[in-house]
TORPATOR-148231 format. One record per atom (N, C-alpha, C): residue in three letters; x, y, z. Coordinates in steps of 0.05 Angstrom, whole numbers, plus 5000, padded with zeros to 4 digits. Layout:
AlaXYZ ...
***
This chain:
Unk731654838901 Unk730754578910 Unk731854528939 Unk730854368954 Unk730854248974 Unk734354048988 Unk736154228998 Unk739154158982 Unk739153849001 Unk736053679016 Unk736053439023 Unk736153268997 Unk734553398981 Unk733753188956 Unk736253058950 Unk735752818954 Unk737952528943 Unk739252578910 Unk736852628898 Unk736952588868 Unk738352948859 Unk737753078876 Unk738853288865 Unk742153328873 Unk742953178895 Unk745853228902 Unk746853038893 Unk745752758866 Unk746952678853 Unk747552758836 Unk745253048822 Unk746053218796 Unk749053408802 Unk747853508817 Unk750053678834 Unk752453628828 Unk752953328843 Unk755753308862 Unk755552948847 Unk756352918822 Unk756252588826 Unk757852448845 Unk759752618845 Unk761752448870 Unk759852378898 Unk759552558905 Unk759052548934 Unk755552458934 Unk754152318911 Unk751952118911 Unk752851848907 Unk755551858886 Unk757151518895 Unk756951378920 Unk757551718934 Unk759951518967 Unk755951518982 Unk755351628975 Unk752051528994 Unk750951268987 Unk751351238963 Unk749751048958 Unk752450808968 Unk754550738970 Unk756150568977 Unk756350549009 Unk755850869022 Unk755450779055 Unk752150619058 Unk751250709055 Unk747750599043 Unk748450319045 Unk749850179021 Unk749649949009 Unk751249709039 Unk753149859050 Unk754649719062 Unk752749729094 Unk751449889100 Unk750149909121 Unk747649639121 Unk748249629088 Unk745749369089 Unk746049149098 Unk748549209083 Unk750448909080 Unk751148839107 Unk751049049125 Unk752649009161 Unk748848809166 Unk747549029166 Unk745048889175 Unk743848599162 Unk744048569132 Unk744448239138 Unk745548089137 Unk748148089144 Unk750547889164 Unk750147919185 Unk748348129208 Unk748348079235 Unk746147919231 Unk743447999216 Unk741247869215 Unk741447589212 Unk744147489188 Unk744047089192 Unk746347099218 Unk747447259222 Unk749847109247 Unk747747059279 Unk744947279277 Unk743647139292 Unk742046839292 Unk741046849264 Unk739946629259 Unk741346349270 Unk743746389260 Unk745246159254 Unk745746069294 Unk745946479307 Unk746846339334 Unk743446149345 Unk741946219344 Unk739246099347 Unk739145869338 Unk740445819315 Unk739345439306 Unk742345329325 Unk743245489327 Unk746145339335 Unk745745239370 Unk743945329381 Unk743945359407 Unk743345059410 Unk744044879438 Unk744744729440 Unk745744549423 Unk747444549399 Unk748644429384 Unk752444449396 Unk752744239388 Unk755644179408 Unk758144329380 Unk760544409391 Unk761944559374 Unk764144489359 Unk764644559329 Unk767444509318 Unk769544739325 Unk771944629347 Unk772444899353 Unk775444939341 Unk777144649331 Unk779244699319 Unk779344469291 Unk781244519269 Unk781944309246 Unk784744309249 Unk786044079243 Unk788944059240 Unk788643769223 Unk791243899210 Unk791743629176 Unk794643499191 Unk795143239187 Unk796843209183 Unk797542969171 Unk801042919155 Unk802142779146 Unk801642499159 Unk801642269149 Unk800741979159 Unk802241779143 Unk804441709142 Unk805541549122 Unk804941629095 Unk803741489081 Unk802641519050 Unk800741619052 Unk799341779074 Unk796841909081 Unk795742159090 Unk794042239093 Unk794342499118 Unk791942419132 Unk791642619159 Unk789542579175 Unk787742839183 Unk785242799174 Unk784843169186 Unk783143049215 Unk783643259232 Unk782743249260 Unk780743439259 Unk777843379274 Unk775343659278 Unk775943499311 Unk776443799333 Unk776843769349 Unk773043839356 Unk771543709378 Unk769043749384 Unk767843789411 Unk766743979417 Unk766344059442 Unk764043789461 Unk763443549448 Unk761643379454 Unk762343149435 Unk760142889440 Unk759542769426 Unk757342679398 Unk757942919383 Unk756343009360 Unk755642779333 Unk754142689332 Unk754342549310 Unk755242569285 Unk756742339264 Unk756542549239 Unk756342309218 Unk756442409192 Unk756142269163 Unk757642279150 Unk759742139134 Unk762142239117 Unk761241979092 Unk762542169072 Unk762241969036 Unk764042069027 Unk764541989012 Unk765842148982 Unk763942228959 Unk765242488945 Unk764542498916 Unk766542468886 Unk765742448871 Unk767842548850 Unk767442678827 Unk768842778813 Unk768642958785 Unk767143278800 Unk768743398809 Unk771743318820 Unk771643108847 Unk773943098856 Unk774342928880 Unk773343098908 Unk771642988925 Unk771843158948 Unk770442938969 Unk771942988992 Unk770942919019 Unk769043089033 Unk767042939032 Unk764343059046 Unk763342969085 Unk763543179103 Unk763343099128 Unk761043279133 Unk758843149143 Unk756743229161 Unk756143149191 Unk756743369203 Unk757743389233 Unk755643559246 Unk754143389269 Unk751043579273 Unk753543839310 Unk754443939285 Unk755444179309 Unk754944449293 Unk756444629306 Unk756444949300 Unk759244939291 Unk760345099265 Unk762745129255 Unk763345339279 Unk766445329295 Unk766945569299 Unk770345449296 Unk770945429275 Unk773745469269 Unk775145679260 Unk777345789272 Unk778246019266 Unk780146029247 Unk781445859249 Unk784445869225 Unk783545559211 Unk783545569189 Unk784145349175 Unk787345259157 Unk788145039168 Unk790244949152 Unk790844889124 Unk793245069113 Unk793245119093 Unk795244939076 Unk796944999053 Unk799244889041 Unk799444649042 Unk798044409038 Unk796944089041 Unk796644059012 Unk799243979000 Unk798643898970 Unk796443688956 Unk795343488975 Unk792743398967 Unk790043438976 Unk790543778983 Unk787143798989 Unk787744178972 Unk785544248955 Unk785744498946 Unk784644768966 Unk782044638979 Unk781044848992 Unk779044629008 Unk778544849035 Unk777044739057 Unk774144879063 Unk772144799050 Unk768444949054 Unk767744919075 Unk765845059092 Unk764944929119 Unk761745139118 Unk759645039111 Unk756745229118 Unk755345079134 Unk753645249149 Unk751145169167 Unk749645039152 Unk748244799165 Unk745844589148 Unk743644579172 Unk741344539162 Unk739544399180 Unk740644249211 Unk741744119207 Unk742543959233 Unk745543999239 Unk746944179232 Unk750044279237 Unk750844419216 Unk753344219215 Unk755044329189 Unk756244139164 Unk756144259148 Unk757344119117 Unk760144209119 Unk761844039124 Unk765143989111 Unk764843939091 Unk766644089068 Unk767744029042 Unk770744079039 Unk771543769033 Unk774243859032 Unk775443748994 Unk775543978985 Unk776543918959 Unk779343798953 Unk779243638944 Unk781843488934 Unk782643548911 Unk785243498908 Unk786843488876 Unk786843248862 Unk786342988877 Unk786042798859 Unk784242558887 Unk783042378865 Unk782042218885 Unk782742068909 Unk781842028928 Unk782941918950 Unk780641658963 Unk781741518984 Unk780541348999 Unk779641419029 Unk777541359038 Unk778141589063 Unk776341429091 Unk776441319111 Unk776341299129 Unk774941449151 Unk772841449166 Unk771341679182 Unk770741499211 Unk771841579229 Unk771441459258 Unk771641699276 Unk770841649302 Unk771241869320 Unk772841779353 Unk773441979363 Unk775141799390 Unk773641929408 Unk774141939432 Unk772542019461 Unk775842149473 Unk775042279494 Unk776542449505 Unk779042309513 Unk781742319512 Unk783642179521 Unk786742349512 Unk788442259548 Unk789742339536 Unk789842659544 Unk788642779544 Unk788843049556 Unk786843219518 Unk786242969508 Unk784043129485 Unk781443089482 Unk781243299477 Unk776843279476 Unk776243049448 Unk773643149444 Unk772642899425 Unk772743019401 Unk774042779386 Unk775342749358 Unk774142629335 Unk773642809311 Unk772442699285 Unk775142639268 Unk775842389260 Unk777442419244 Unk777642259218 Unk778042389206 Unk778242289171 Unk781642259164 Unk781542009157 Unk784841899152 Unk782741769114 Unk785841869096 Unk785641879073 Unk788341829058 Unk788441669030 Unk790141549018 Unk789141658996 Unk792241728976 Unk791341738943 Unk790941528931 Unk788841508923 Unk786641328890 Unk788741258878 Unk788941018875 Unk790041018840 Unk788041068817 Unk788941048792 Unk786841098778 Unk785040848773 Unk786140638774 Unk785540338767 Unk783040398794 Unk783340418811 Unk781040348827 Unk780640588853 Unk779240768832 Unk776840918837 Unk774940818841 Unk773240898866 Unk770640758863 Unk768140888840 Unk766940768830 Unk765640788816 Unk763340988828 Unk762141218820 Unk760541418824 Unk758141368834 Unk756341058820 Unk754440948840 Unk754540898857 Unk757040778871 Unk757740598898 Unk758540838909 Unk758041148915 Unk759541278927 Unk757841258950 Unk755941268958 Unk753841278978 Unk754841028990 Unk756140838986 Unk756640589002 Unk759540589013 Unk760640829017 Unk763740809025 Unk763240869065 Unk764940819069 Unk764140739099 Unk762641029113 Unk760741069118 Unk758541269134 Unk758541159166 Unk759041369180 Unk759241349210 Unk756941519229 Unk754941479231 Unk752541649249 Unk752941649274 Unk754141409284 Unk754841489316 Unk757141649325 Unk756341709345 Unk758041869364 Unk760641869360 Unk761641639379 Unk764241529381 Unk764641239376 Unk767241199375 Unk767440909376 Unk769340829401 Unk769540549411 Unk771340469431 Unk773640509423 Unk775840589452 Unk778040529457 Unk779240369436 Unk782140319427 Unk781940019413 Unk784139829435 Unk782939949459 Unk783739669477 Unk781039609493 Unk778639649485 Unk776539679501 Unk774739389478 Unk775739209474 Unk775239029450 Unk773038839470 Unk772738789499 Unk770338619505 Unk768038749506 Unk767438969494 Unk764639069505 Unk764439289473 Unk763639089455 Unk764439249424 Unk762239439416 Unk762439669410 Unk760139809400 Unk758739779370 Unk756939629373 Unk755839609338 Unk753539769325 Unk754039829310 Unk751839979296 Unk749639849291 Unk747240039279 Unk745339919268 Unk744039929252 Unk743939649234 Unk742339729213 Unk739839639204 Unk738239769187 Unk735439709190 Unk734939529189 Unk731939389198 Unk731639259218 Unk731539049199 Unk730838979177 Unk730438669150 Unk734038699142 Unk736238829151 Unk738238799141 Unk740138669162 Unk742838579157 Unk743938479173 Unk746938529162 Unk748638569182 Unk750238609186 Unk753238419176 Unk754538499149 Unk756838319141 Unk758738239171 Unk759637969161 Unk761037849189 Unk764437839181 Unk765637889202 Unk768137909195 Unk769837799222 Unk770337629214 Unk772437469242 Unk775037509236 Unk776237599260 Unk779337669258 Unk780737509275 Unk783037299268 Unk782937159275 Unk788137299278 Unk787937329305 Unk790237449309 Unk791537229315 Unk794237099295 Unk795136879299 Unk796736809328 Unk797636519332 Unk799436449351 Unk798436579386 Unk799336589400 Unk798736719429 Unk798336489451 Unk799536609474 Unk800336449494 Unk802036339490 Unk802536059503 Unk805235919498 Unk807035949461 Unk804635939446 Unk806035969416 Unk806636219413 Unk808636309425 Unk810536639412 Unk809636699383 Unk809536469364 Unk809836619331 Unk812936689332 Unk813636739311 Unk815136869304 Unk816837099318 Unk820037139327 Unk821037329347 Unk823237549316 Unk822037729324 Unk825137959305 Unk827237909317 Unk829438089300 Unk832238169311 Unk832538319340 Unk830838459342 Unk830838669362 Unk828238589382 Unk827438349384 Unk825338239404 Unk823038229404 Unk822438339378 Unk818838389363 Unk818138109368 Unk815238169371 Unk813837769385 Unk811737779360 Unk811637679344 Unk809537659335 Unk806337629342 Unk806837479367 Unk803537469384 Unk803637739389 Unk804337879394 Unk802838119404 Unk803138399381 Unk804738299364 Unk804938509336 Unk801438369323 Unk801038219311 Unk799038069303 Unk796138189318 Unk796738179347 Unk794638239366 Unk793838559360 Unk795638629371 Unk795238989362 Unk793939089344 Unk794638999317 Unk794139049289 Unk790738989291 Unk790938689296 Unk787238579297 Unk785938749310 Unk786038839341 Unk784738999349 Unk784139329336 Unk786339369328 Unk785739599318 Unk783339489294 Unk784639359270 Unk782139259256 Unk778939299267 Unk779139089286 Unk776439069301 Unk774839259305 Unk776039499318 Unk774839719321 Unk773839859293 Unk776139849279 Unk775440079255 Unk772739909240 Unk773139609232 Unk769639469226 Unk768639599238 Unk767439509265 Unk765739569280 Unk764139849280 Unk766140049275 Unk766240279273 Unk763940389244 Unk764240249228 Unk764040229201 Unk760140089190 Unk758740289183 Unk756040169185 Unk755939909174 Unk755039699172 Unk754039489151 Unk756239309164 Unk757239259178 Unk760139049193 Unk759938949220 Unk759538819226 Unk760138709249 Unk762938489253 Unk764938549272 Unk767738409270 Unk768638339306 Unk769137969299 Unk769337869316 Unk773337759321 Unk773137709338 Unk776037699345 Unk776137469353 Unk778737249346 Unk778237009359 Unk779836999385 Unk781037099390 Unk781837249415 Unk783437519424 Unk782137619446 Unk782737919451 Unk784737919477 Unk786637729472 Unk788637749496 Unk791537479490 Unk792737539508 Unk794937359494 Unk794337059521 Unk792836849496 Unk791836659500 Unk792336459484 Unk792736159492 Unk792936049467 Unk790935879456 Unk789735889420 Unk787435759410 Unk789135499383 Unk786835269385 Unk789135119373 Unk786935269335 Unk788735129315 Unk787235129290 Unk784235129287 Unk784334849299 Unk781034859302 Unk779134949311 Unk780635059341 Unk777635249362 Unk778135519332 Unk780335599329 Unk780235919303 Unk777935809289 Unk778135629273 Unk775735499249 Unk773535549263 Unk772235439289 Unk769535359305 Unk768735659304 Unk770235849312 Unk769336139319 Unk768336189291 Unk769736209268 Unk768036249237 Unk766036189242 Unk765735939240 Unk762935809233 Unk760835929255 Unk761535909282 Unk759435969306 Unk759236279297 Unk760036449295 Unk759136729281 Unk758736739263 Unk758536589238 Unk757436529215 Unk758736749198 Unk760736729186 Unk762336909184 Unk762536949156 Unk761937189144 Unk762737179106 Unk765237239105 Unk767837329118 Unk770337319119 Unk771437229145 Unk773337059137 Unk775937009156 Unk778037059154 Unk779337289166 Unk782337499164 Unk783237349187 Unk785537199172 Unk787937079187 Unk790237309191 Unk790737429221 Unk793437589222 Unk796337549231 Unk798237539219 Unk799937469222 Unk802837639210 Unk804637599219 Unk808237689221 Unk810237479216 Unk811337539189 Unk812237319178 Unk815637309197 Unk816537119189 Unk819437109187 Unk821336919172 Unk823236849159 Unk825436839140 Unk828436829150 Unk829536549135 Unk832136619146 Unk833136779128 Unk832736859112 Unk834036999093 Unk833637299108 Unk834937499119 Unk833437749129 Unk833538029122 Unk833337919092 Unk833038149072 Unk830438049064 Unk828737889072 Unk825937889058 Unk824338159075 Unk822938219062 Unk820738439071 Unk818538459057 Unk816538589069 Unk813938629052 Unk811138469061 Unk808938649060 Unk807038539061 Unk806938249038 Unk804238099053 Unk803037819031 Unk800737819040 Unk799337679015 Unk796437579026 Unk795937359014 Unk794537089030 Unk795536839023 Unk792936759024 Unk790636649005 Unk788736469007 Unk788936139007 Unk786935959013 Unk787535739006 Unk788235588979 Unk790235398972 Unk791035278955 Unk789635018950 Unk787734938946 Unk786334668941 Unk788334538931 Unk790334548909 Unk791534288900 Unk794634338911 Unk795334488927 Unk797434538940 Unk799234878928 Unk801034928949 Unk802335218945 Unk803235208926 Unk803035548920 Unk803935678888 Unk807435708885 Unk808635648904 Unk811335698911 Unk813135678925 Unk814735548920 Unk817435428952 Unk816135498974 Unk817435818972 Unk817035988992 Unk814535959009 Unk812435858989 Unk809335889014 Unk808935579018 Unk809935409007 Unk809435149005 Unk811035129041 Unk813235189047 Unk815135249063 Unk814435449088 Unk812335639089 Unk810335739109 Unk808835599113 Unk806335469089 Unk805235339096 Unk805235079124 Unk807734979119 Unk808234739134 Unk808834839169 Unk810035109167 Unk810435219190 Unk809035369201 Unk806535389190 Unk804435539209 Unk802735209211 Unk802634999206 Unk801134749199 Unk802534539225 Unk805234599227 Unk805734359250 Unk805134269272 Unk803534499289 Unk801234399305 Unk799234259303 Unk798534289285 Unk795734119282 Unk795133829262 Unk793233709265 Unk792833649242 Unk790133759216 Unk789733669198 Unk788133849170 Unk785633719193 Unk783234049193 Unk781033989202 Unk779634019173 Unk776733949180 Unk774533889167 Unk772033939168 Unk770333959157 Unk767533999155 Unk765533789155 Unk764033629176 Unk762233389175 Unk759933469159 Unk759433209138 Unk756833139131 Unk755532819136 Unk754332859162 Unk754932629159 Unk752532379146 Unk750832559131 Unk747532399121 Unk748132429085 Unk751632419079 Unk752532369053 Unk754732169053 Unk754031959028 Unk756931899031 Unk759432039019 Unk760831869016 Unk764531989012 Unk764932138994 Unk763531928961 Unk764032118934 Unk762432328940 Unk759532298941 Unk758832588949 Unk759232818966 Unk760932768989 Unk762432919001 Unk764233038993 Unk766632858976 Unk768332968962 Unk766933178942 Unk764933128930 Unk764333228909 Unk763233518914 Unk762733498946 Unk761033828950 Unk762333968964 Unk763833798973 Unk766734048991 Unk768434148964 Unk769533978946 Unk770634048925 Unk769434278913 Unk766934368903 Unk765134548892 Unk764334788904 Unk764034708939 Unk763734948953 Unk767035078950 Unk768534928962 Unk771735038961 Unk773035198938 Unk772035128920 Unk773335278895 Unk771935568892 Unk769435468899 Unk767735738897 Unk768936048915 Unk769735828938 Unk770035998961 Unk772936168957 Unk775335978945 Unk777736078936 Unk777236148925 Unk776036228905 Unk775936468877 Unk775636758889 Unk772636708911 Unk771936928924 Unk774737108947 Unk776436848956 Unk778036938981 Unk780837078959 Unk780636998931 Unk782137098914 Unk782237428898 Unk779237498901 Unk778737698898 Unk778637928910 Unk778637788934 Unk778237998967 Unk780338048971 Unk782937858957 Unk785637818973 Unk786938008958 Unk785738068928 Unk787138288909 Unk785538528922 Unk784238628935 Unk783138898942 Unk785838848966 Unk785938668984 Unk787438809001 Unk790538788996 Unk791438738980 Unk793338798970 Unk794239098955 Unk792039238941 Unk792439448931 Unk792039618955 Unk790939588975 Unk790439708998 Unk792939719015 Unk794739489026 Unk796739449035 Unk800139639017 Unk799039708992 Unk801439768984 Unk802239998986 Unk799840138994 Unk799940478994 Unk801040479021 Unk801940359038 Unk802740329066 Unk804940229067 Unk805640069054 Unk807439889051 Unk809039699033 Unk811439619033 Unk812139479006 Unk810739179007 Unk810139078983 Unk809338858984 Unk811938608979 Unk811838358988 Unk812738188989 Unk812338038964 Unk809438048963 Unk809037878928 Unk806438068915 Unk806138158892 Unk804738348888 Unk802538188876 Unk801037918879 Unk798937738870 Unk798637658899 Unk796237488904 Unk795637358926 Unk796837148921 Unk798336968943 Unk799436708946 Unk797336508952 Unk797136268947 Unk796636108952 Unk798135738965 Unk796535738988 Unk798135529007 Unk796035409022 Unk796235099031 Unk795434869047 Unk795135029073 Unk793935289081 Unk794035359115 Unk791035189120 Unk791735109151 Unk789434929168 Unk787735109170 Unk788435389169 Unk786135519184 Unk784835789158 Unk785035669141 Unk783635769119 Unk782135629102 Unk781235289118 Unk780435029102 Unk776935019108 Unk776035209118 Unk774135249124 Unk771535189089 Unk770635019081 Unk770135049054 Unk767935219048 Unk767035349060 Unk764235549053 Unk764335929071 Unk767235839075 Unk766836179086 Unk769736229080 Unk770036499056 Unk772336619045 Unk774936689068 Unk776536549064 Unk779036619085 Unk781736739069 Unk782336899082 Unk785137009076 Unk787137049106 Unk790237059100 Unk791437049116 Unk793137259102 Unk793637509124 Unk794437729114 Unk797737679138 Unk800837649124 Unk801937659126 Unk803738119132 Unk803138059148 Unk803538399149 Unk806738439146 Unk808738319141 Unk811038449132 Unk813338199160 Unk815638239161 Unk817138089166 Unk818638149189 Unk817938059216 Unk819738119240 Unk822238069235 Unk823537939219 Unk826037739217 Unk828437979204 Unk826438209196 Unk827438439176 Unk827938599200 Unk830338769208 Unk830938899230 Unk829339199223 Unk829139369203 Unk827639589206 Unk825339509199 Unk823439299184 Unk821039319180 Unk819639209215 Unk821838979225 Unk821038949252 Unk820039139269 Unk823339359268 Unk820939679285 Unk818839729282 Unk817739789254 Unk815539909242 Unk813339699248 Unk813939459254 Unk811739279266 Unk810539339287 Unk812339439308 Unk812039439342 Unk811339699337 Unk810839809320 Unk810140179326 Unk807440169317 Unk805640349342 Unk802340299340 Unk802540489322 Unk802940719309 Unk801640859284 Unk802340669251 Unk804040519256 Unk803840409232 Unk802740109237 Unk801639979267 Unk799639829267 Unk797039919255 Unk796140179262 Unk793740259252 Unk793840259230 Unk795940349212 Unk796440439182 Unk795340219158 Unk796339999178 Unk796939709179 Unk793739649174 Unk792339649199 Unk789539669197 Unk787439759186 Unk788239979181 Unk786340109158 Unk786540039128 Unk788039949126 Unk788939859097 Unk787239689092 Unk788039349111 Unk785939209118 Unk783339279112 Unk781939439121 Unk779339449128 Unk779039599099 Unk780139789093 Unk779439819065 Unk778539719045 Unk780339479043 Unk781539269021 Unk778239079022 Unk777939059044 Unk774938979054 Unk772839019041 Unk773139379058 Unk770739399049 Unk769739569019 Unk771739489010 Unk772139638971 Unk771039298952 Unk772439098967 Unk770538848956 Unk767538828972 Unk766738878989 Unk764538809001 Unk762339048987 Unk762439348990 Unk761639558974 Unk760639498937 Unk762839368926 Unk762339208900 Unk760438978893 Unk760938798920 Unk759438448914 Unk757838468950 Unk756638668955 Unk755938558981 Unk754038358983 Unk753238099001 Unk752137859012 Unk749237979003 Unk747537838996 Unk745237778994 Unk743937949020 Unk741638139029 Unk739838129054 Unk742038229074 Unk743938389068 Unk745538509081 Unk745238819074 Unk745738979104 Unk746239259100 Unk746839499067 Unk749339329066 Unk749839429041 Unk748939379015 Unk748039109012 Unk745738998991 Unk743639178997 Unk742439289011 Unk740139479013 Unk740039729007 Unk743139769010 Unk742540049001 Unk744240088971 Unk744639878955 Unk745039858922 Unk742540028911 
***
């Protein structure tokens, strides 16, 4: 026979028809991995690049960074059973090393899709997770980043509502000192956009509140809001207004006028407590009290965030009195139940960051939560009067920390009960 024949130098020699058929097999295998590594370079061509990942520690959090050769759009959700963070990023994967040993993430997926790439980042247990992007600064290119907190089990979001956890399609977002010229998203065109007024207490002549070590409360308060601002804004289905973006001073009532003139389904009062006692610490979140405060303690804030002014109001003026009483009374209660509910999301939100002060929402007489048809809360962010929680006030990574919590706490009640003919009502 013919000592070419394939089949006969497998009779022959089985050995040496193994190793043919395995150089054979691998020669294939070379040709189609070059065959998709072209493909992929062809769909990839003008597509902007992932060219590094880095994880890191964040308080009670971590942060993963996709460093990006452009301003690439992307999509982020969650899943669960199991848990995983899902990022769709219209770039080309070219990451070389992925970060490893991160006890709340198991493993990191990354494949080519139609319009980029699919991030999968598997988790060990559920998390909360955050998706914004930055613009070059700083001496860094443009930034995808996902900041994430462990779930309790109590409040997981529910598997329907996963499609409604904050999704980001644009680019970038602003600076968060770039607050007069806000970037808003958009949503389709019969929907409209939840309203959220942030209302950064005290400023200008009214200091607020001063720490041990010189913390001002106007400008601890200020910081925090802005950061807020941005991350809404940032956030599809939100639009978030500021009642002022500079250290200015507004009395009770112009704060109230701004609600109403933006028509607002939340009013986030921000503020930095203080105590002569100066072992108090901890976050609070304080709605209105219709028949007065739940406790010394807030009965006793109350009055000191209140001595400027006097109690504003709401005109009707084509009713009389009992019926006035009778419909502010009705809207008001309605509205406290709601600012009570919102006030327990951001509380569970605040704790993963921070210790809490009172682990229920408070209730107190504040002027500027008397608004009777639009839900107000006043988020007490922890205590200048306290010498180390003071530091941690004046320090911008745990302003943000601060902020995101916030916005969480938000938007985990709004995701659940969103407004009627709004963004997120549409997409239930």
């Amino acid at each position: 026979m013919d000592a070419s024949d394939s089949s006969y130098q497998c009779r022959a020699c089985p050995r040496e028809g193994v190793r043919l058929v395995f150089r054979q097999s691998r020669r294939l295998k070379q040709v189609l991995w070059g065959v998709v590594g072209i493909c992929f370079s062809i769909v990839s061509v003008g597509l902007d690049a992932i060219t590094a990942m880095q994880v890191t520690s964040m308080g009670a959090g971590w942060r993963v960074q996709f460093t990006v050769t452009g301003p690439a759009p992307y999509r982020g959700f969650l899943l669960s059973h199991p848990a995983r963070v899902v990022l769709d990023l219209d770039a080309a994967w070219r990451v070389r090393a992925i970060p490893k040993g991160y006890p709340i993430m198991r493993t990191v997926r990354a494949w080519h899709q139609q319009a980029g790439t699919r991030i999968v980042l598997d988790m060990t247990a559920p998390v909360s997770a955050t998706f914004f992007a930055l613009r070059p600064q700083h001496g860094q290119g443009y930034r995808v980043i996902i900041d994430m907190h462990a779930e309790r089990a109590a409040s997981v979001v529910d598997p329907r509502l996963e499609s409604a956890m904050p999704i980001n399609p644009v680019p970038v977002m602003p600076s968060v000192t770039a607050v007069s010229k806000p970037v808003r998203l958009q949503s389709p065109a019969r929907s409209r956009n939840i309203i959220v007024v942030i209302d950064p207490g005290h400023g200008g002549r009214d200091s607020g509140a001063r720490g041990q070590i010189g913390t001002c409360e106007k400008d601890v308060v200020l910081a925090i809001s802005r950061q807020l601002y941005t991350i809404l804004n940032a956030t599809p289905g939100y639009s978030a207004y500021l009642t002022r973006n500079a250290d200015y001073y507004l009395t009770l009532r112009q704060r109230l006028a701004v609600g109403r003139r933006d028509k607002a389904d939340l009013f986030v009062a921000i503020h930095a407590d203080a105590y002569r006692n100066t072992t108090a610490h901890g976050a609070s979140v304080f709605a209105l009290s219709v028949r007065g405060a739940t406790s010394e303690a807030a009965r006793w804030l109350a009055r000191r965030e209140n001595e400027s002014e006097l109690m504003g109001g709401v005109e009707l003026p084509d009713q009389n009195d009992v019926l006035k009483s009778v419909l502010l009374n009705l809207s008001q209660t309605a509205t406290v139940n709601t600012s009570l509910e919102i006030g327990m999301q951001l509380l569970d939100s605040l704790s993963r960051v921070s210790t809490l002060h009172h682990r229920r929402v408070e209730q107190a007489a504040f002027v500027v939560l008397k608004s009777p048809d639009i839900p107000s809360l006043l988020v007490e962010t922890g205590f200048v009067s306290h010498r180390s929680e003071s530091q941690r006030l004046a320090d911008r990574a745990y302003q943000q920390q601060l902020a995101y919590a916030i916005a969480g706490g938000i938007n985990r009640y709004f995701v659940r009960h969103p407004p009627r003919g709004t963004f997120l009502a549409d997409r239930r």
